[in-house]
C-alpha positions in Angstrom: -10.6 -3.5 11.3 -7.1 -5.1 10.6 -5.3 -3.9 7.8 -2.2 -6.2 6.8 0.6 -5.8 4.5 -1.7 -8.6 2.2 -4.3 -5.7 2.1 -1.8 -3.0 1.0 1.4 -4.3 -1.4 2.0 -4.6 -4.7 1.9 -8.0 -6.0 4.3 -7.8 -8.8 7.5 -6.3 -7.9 10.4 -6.5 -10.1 12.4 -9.1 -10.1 15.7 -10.9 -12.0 17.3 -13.8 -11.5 20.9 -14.1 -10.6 22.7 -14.6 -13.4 21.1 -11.5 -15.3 23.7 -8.6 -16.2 24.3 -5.6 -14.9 23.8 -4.4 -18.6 20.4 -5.7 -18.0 19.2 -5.0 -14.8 19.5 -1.2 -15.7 17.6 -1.7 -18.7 14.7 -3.0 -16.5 15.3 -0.6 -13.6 15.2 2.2 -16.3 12.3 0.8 -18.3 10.1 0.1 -15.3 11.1 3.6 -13.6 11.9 1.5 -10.4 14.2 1.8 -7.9 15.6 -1.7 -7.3 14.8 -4.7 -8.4 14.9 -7.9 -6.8 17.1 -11.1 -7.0 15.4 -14.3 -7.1 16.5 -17.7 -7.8 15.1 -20.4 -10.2 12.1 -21.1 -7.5 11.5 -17.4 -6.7 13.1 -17.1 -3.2 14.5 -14.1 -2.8 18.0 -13.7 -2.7 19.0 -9.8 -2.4 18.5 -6.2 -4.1 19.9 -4.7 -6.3 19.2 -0.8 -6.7 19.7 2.1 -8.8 22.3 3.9 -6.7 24.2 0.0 -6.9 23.8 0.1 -10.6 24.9 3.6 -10.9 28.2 3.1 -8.8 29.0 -0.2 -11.2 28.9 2.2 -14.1 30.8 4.7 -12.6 33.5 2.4 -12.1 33.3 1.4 -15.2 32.4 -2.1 -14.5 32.1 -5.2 -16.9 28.4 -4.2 -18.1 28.3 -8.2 -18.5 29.5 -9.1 -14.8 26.4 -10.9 -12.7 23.9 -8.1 -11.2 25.2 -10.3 -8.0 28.4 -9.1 -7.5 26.5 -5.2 -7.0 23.4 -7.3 -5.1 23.1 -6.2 -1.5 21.8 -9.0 1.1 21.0 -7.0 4.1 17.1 -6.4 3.8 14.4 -6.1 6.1 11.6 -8.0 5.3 7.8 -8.0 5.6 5.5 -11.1 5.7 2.0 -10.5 4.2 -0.1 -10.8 7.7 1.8 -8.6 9.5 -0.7 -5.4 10.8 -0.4 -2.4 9.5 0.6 -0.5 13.0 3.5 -3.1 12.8 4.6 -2.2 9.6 4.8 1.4 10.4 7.0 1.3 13.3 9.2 -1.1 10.8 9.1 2.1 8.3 10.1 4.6 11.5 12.4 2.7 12.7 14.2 2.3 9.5 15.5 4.6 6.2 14.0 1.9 4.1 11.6 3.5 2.0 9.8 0.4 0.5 10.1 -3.6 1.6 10.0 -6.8 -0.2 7.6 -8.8 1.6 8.2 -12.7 1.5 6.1 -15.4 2.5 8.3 -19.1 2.8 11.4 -17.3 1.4 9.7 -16.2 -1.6 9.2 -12.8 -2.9 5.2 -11.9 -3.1 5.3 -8.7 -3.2 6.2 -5.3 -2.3 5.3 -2.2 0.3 6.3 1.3 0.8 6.4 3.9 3.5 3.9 5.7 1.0 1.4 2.7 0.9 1.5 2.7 4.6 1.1 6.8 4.7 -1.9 6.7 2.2 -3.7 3.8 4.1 -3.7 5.4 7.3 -4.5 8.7 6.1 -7.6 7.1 4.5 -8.4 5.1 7.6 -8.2 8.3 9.2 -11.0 10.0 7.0 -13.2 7.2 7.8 -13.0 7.2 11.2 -13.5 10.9 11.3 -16.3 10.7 8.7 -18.2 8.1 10.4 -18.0 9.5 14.0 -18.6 13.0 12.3 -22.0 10.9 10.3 -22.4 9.5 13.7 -23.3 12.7 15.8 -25.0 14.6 12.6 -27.5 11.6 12.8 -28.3 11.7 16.4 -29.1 15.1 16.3 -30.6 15.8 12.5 -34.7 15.5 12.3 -36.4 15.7 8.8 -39.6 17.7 8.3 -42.5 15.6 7.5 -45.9 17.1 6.3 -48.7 15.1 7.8 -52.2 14.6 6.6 -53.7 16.8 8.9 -51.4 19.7 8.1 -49.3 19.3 10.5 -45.5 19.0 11.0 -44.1 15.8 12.1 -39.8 15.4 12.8 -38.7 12.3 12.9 -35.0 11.3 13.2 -33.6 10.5 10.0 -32.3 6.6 10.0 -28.6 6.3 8.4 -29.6 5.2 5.4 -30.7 8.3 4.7 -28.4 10.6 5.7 -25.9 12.3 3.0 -22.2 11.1 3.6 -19.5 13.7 3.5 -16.6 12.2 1.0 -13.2 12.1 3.0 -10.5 13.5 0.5 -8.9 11.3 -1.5 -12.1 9.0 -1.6 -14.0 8.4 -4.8 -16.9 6.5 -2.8 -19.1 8.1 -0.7 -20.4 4.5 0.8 -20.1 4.5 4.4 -18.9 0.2 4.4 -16.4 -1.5 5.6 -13.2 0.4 5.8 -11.7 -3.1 4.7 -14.0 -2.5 1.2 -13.7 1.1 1.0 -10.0 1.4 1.5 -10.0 -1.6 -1.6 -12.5 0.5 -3.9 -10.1 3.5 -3.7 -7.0 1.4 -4.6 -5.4 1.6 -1.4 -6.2 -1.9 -0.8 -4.3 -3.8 -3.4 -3.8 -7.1 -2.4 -5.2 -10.7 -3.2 
């Protein structure tokens, strides 16, 4: 199964446009509990970040709390595009100290990943893999007593549908279905 950064970010991130304050990108920063927030011109294309540690040097400085949140915007991001895979995108993370990406798709910002989106999704893809080879090899080998009409016993091996599925922690669903669907019913999937 392929997992891409469409399956996995958040569709909203926060954004401003750039001629908002420094006065008010804290206030969204601080009302949104966020780290950064993005810079975005009148069509959406992304432009820069600006972050808390930015806004927290402007104020130490004792900068005009009116000046553009441009002047404190920083312009040297790596970006993500929403089909790249998910093994992809974790090298990106390693390879990086960026602990989440705006990911853009024709210049514009559509959303947002980080390194703990990409932790939880391979964890979980983990689980599965390990639950279904583990579900795999129970099956083979698990029979099911059967009385017959004659009184004796009959064991049959029991099909997969019937077979109890160990949850993987940090699953709510105990359907064994496409990891695709079952990563997107636990909310690790967010995209679309």
């Amino acid at each position: 199964m392929q997992v891409t950064v469409r399956d996995l970010m958040t569709t909203q991130p926060l954004t401003i446009g750039e001629l908002t304050t420094v006065e008010e990108a804290t206030r969204k920063i601080l009302e949104r509990a966020a780290c950064e927030v993005y810079v975005v011109d009148e069509s959406g294309r992304l432009l820069g970040t600006v972050s808390d540690f930015s806004l927290l040097k402007a104020r130490i400085i004792q900068s005009d709390s009116q000046e553009p949140v441009t002047r404190f915007m920083s312009r040297n991001m790596l970006l993500l595009t929403p089909n790249m895979r998910l093994e992809e995108v974790a090298g990106h993370f390693r390879e990086s100290c960026y602990p989440r990406l705006a990911v853009v798709d024709g210049g514009r910002i559509v959303g947002q990943l980080s390194r703990r989106d990409v932790l939880r999704a391979m964890v979980v893809l983990e689980e599965i893999a390990t639950a279904s080879a583990d579900d795999e090899s129970e099956t083979s080998t698990q029979t099911k007593t059967v009385s017959g009409s004659s009184g004796g016993r009959i064991r049959r091996l029991e099909s997969p549908a019937e077979t109890v599925l160990r949850e993987p922690a940090g699953l709510r669903s105990t359907q064994n279905s496409d990891s695709a669907e079952s990563l997107r019913n636990q909310g690790v999937l967010t995209g679309h």
